[in-house]
C-alpha positions in Angstrom: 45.7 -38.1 -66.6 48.9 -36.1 -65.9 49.1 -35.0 -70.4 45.4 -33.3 -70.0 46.8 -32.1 -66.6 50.0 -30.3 -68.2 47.9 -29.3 -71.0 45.5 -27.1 -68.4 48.5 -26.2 -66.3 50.1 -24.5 -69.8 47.3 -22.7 -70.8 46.9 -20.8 -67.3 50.3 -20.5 -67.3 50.6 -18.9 -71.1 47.4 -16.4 -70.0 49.3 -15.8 -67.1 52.0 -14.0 -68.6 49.9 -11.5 -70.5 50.1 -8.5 -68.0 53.8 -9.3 -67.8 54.3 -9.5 -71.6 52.2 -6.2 -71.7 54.8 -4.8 -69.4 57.7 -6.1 -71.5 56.1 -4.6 -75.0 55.2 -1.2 -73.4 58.9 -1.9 -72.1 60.4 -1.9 -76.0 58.1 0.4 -77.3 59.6 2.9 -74.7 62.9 2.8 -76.3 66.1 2.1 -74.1 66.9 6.0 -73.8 63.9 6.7 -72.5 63.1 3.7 -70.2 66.8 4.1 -68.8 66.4 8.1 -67.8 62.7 6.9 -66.2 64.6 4.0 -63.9 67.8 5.6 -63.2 66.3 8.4 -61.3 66.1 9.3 -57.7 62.6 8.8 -57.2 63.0 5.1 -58.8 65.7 4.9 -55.6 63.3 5.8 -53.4 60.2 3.8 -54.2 62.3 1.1 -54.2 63.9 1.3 -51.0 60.0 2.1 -49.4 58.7 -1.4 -50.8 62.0 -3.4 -50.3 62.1 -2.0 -46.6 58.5 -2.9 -46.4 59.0 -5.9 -47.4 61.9 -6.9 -45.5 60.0 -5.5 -42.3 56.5 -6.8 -42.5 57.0 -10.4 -43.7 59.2 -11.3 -40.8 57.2 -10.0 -38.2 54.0 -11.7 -39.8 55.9 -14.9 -39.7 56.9 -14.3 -35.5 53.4 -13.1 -35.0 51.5 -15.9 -37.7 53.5 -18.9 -36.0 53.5 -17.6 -32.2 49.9 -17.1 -32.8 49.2 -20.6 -34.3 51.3 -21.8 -31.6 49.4 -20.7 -28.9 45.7 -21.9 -29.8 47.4 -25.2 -31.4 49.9 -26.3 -29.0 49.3 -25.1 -25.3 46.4 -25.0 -23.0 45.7 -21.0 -23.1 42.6 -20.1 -21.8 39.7 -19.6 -24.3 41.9 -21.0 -27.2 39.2 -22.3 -29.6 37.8 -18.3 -29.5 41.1 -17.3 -30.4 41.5 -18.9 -33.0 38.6 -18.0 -34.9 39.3 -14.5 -33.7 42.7 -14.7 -35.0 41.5 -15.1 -38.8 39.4 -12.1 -38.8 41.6 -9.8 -39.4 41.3 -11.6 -43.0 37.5 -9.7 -43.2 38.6 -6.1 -42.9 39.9 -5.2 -46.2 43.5 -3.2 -46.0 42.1 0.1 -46.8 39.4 -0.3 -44.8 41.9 -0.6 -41.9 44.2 2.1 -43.1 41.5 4.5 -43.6 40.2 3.4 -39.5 43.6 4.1 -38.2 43.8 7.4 -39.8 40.6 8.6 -38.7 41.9 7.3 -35.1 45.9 8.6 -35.2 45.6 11.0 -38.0 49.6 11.7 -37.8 50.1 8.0 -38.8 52.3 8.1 -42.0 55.0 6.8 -43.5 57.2 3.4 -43.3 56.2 2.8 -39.5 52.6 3.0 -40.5 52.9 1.2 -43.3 54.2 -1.6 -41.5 51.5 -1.2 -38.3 49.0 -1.7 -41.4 50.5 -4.4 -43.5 51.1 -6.4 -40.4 47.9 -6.2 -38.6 46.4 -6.9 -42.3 48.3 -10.0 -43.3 49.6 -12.0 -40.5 46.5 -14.0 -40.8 47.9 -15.2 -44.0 51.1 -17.2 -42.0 48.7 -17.7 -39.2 46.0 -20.0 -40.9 48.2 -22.4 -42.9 50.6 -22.8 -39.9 47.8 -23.3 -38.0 46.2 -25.6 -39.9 49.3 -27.6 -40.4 50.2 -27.6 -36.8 47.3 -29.8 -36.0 47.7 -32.4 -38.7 51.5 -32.8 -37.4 52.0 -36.2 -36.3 52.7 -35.9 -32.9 54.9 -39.4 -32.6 58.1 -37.6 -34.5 57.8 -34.7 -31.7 57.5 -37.2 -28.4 60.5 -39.4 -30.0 62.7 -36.5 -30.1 61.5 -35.4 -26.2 62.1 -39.1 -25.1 65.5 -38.6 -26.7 67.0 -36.5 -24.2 65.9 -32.8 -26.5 64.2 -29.7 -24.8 61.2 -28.0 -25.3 62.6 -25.4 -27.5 65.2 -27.8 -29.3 62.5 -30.1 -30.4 60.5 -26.9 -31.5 62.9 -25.3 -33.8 64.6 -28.5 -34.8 61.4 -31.3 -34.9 58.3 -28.6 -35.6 59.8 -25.7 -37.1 61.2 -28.4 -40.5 57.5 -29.4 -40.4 56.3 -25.8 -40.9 58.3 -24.7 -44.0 55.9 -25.1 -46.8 53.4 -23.3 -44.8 55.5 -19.9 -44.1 56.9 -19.9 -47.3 53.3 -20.3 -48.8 52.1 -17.7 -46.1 55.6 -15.5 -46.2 55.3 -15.3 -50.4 51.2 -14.5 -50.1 52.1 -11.1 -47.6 54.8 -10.6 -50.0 52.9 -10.3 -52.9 50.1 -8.5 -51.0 52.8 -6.1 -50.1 53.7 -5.0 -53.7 50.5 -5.0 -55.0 48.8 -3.0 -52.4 47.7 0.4 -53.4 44.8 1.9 -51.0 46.2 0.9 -47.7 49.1 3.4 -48.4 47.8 6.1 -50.3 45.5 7.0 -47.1 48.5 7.0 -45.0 50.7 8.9 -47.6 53.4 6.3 -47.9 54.6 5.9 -51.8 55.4 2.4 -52.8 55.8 1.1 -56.2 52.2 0.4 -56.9 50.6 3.8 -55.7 53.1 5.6 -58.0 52.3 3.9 -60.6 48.8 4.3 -60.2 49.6 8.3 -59.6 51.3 8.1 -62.9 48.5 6.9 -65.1 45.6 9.3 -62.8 47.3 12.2 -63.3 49.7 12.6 -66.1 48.3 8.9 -68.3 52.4 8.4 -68.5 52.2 5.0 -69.2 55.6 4.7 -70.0 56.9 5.8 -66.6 54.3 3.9 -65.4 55.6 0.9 -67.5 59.0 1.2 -66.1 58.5 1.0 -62.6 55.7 -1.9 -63.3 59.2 -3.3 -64.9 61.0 -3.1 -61.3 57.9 -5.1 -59.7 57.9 -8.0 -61.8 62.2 -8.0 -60.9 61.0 -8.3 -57.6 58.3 -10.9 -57.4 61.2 -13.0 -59.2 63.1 -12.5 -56.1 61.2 -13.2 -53.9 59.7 -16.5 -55.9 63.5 -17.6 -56.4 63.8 -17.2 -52.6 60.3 -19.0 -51.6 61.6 -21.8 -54.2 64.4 -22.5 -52.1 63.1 -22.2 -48.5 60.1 -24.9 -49.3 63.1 -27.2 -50.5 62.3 -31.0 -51.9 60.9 -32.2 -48.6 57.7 -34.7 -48.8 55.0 -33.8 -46.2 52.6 -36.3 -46.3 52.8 -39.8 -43.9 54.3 -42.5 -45.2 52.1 -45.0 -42.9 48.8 -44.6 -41.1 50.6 -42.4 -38.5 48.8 -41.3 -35.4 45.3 -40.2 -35.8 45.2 -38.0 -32.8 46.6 -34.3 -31.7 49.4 -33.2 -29.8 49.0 -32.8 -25.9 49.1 -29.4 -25.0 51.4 -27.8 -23.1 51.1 -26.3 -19.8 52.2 -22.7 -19.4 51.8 -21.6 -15.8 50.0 -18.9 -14.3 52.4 -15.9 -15.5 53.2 -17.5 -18.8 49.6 -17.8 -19.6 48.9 -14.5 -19.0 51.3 -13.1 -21.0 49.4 -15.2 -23.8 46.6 -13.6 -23.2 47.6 -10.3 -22.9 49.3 -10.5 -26.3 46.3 -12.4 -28.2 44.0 -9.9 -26.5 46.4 -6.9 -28.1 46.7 -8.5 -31.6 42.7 -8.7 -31.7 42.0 -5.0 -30.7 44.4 -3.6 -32.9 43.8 -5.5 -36.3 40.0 -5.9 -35.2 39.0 -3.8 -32.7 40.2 -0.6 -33.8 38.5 -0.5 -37.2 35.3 -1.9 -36.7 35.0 0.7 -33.4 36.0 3.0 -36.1 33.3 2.4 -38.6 31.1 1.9 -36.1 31.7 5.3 -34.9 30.9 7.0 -38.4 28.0 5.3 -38.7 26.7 6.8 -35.5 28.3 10.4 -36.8 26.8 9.7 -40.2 23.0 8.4 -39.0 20.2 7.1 -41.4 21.3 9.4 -44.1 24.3 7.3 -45.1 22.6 4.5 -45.6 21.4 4.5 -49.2 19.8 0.9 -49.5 19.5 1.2 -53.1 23.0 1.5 -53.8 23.9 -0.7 -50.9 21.7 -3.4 -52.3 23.1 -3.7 -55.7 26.7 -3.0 -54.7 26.3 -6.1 -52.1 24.6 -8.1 -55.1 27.3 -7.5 -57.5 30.2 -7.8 -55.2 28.6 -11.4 -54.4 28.0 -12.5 -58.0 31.7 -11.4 -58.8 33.2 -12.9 -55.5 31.3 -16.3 -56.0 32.3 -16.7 -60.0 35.2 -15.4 -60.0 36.2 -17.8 -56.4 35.0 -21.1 -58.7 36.8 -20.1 -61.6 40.3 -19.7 -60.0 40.0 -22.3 -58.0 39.7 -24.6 -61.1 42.2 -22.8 -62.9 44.6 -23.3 -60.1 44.2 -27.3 -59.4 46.5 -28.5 -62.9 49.5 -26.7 -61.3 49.0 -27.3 -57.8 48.7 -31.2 -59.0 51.8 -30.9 -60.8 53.8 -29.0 -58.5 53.3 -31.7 -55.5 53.4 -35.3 -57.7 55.9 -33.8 -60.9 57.9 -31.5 -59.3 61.0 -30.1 -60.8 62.1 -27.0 -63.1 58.6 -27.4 -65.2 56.0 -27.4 -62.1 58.5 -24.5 -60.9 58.2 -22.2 -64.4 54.3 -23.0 -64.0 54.2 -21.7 -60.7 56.5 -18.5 -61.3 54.3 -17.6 -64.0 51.2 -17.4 -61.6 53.1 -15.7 -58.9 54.5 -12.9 -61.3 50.7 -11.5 -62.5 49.6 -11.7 -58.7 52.7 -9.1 -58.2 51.8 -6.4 -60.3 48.8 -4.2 -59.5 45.6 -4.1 -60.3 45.9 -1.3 -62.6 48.6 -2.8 -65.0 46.6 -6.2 -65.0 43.8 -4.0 -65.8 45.5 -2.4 -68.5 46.7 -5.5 -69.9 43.5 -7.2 -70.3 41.8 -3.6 -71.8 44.7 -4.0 -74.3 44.5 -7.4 -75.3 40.6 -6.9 -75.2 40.9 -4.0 -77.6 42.7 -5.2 -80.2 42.5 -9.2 -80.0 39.0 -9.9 -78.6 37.1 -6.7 -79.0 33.6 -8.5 -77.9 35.2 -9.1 -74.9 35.5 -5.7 -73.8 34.4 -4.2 -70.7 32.5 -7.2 -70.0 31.8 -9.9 -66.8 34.2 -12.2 -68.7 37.1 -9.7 -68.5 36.7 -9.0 -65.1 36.7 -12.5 -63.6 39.8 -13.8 -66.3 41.7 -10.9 -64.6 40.5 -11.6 -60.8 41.9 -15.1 -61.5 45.3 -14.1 -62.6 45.1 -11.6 -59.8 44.1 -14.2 -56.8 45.9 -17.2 -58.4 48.5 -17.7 -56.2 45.6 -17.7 -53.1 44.2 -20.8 -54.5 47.5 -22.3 -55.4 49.1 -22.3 -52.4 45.9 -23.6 -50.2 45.5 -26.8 -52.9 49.4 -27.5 -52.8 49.5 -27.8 -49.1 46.4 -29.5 -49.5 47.5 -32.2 -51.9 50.7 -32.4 -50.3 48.9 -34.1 -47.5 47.4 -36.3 -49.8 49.9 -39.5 -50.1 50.1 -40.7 -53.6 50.4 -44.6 -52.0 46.5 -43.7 -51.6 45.9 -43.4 -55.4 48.2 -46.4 -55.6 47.2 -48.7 -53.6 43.4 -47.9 -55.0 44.5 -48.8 -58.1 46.0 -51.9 -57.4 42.5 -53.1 -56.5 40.8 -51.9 -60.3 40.2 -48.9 -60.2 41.4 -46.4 -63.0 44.0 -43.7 -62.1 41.0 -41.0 -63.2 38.2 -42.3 -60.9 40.9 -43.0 -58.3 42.0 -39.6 -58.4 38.8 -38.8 -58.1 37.4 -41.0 -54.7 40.9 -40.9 -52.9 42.5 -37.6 -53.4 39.9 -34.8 -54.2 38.0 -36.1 -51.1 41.0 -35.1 -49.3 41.7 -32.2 -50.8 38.9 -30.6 -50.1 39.5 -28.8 -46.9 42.4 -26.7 -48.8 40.3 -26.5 -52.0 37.1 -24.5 -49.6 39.9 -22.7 -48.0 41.6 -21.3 -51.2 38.1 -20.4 -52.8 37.2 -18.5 -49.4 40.5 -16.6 -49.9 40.0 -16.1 -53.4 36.3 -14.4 -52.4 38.1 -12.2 -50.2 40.2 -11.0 -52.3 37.9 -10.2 -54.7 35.6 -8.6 -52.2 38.6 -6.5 -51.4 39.6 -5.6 -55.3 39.8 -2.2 -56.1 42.1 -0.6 -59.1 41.0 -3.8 -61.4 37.2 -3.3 -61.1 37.7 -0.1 -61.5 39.0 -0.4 -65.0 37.3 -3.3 -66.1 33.8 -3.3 -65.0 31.1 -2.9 -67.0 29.5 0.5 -67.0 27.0 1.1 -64.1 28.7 -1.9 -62.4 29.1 -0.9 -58.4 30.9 -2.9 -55.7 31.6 -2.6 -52.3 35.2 -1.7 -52.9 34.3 0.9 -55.3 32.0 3.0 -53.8 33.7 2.9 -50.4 36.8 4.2 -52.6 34.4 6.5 -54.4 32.8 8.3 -51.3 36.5 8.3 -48.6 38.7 9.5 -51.9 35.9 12.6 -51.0 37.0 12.4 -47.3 32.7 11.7 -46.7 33.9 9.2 -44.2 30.8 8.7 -42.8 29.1 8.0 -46.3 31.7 5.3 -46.9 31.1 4.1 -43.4 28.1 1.9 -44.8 30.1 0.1 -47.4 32.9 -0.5 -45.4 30.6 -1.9 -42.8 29.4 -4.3 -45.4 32.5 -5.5 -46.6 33.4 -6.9 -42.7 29.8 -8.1 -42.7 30.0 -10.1 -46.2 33.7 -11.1 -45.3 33.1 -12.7 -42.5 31.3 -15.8 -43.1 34.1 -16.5 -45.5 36.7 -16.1 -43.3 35.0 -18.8 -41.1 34.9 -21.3 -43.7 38.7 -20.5 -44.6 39.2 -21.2 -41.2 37.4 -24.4 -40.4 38.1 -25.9 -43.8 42.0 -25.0 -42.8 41.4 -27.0 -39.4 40.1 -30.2 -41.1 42.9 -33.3 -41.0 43.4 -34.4 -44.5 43.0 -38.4 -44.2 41.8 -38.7 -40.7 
């Protein structure tokens, strides 16, 4: 099974690498003169100190935020904990731009790095949050009580015992805001903060430079190597499944006491009505301004039908795509399951637009039926979403113990239909989860479906984009409402899938 396996894995990995070999084409074409006076400019300085600051900024406080969060619902007796949790992954249904554009309508002097971290934080954190969550509860408690009846403190045992046990989940979590980061382009432009990705998309909207545009697409693949080189060491070699049965049970909570626990509260309570509470209040507020007039059910209805049909296909899709090299990289790892992974994590970097343009390119020249069709579009939501079904399916199967699939075998059965009773069963949880994340992204595309829809094709995204680029606020109101509304269901499932104990 693994040679069909690594013949899959190859093949998404080899269409992977068409934006970036569209990139490093473009890249020659340009000439060195000319791609060295576009990098070696002050403007190139600057956008690159905005993202790398961003960066640098944001994914650390996700991380605090993600795993104090987790900790809280998972770990400790805080009042009304199973509410919070759910609560705590619905940030995950209010698309970025959606809550940019709701916090400028509220604070219209928001701007700049500040507000592009306020934005990116109360966006993503749910990204660490589930996945530490989720791996919080399927922790087998024994290791922690051994290293308590050994003499260690709360806070020893935490960062030395629990903290080891968390890494593949906030580096999976810590790469996905990192690549959401880059590859963000609506949540800034509304509050006027340039990054790499919205000047590159100002570069092909209002002067078609593509070769500037090229270059500083160039500087974004440099940096998702980074920061895969970095997630590639922080995950490590560790194992993470038992060895034996373990202990089929959860943690005992811990107590806080009366002033601890409300400090709990009062800083769950403050993370839900700012990622939340402020822009649903907000588009509920423009819908009231706005009235029955906004509410165009004929181009409601068919933008909610096509951004269902797309979100559904394109979830199934990727998360097939996706299972070869989440196999490999838990049972063959090494410097191949590590190149497979890298090439995923690289087209998920770049924006929309320049995995839009890729595909138009290779469409128009290699597989001119293909243009500007369904086909198109999905192929590049996989490449695009990838890594969000990748990393749910490797923590997944990383819970999965091989000695399962072993010891199944030993009694007859074939390494296929063992693979097939014993370990897909289990993966399941982690499979739902990275098809609900998938869905959301899509839900949430922009720039791509833009390009690479089919004429006459309208989604959520696109004409909430359409109407707010037109400052009609209270006309996009409708579609922004819709996106929450449609979003949420599948942030439950990403949720509860998340919470199920692989094994148990």
């Amino acid at each position: 099974m693994s040679l069909p396996l690594a013949v899959a894995a190859l093949v998404v990995a080899a269409a992977s690498i068409i934006p970036l070999g569209y990139v490093i084409v473009e890249s020659i074409d340009t000439g060195f003169d000319t791609a060295s006076s576009l990098l070696f400019r002050p403007r190139v300085g600057e956008l690159l100190t905005n993202t790398v600051l961003l960066v640098v900024i944001t994914v650390p406080i996700c991380i605090v935020v993600g795993v104090m969060a987790a900790w809280l619902v998972e770990r400790t007796r805080v009042f009304g904990a199973k509410v919070w949790a759910v609560l705590l992954a619905a940030p995950l249904a209010v698309p970025a731009f959606v809550n940019s554009y709701s916090w400028v309508s509220t604070v219209p002097s928001l701007g700049g790095l500040h507000g592009g971290v306020l934005i990116a934080t109360l966006s993503y954190f749910p990204l660490v949050y589930i996945p530490v969550s989720a791996t919080l509860r399927r922790l087998d408690p024994a290791v922690e009580e051994s290293a308590r009846a050994l003499g260690a403190g709360p806070w020893a045992v935490f960062f030395q015992v629990v903290v080891p046990q968390l890494r593949l989940a906030i580096a999976g979590g810590a790469l996905l805001v990192s690549l959401h980061l880059l590859a963000e382009y609506g949540a800034f432009v509304f509050i006027r903060f340039d990054t790499f990705t919205t000047a590159i998309f100002d570069q092909y909207q209002s002067t078609f430079n593509g070769s500037a545009a090229t270059m500083l697409a160039s500087v974004l693949v440099l940096l998702c190597l980074t920061l895969l080189v970095i997630e590639s060491v922080v995950r490590g070699n560790a194992r993470y499944a038992r060895i034996g049965a373990g202990a089929a049970r959860r943690a005992v909570p811990a107590e806080l006491g009366w002033k601890n626990s409300m400090a709990a509260l009062l800083f769950l309570a403050a993370l839900i009505v700012l990622s939340v509470g402020v822009p649903v209040v907000s588009v509920l507020r423009w819908l009231v301004i706005g009235g029955t007039a906004v509410w165009e059910l004929d181009f409601l209805g068919s933008a909610v039908v096509q951004t269902v049909g797309f979100g559904v296909a394109g979830a199934v899709v990727t998360c097939v795509l996706a299972f070869p090299i989440a196999w490999i990289s838990i049972r063959r790892r090494g410097r191949f399951s590590r190149v497979l992974e890298a090439c995923t994590y690289i087209s998920s970097s770049l924006p929309g637009i320049v995995v839009a343009l890729a595909f138009i390119t290779v469409s128009i020249r290699y597989l001119q039926p293909l243009y500007q069709t369904v086909t198109v579009v999905i192929a590049a939501y996989a490449l695009l979403f990838l890594p969000r079904a990748l990393v749910n399916l490797r923590a997944g199967l990383a819970q999965a113990p091989i000695g399962l699939e072993e010891s199944a075998q030993s009694l007859g059965i074939s390494p296929l239909s063992a693979f097939i009773r014993v370990t897909l069963p289990l993966a399941a949880p982690a499979t739902a989860a990275g098809g609900a994340l998938v869905f959301l992204g899509i839900v949430n595309e922009l720039t791509a479906t833009l390009l690479l829809a089919p004429t006459g094709t309208r989604t959520l995204a696109t004409q909430f984009w359409s109407l707010s680029s037109e400052i009609d606020y209270a006309g996009a109101a409708p579609y922004a409402f819709m996106m929450i509304v449609l979003s949420l269901p599948m942030t439950y499932v990403l949720f509860t899938q998340s919470k199920k104990v692989a094994g148990l």
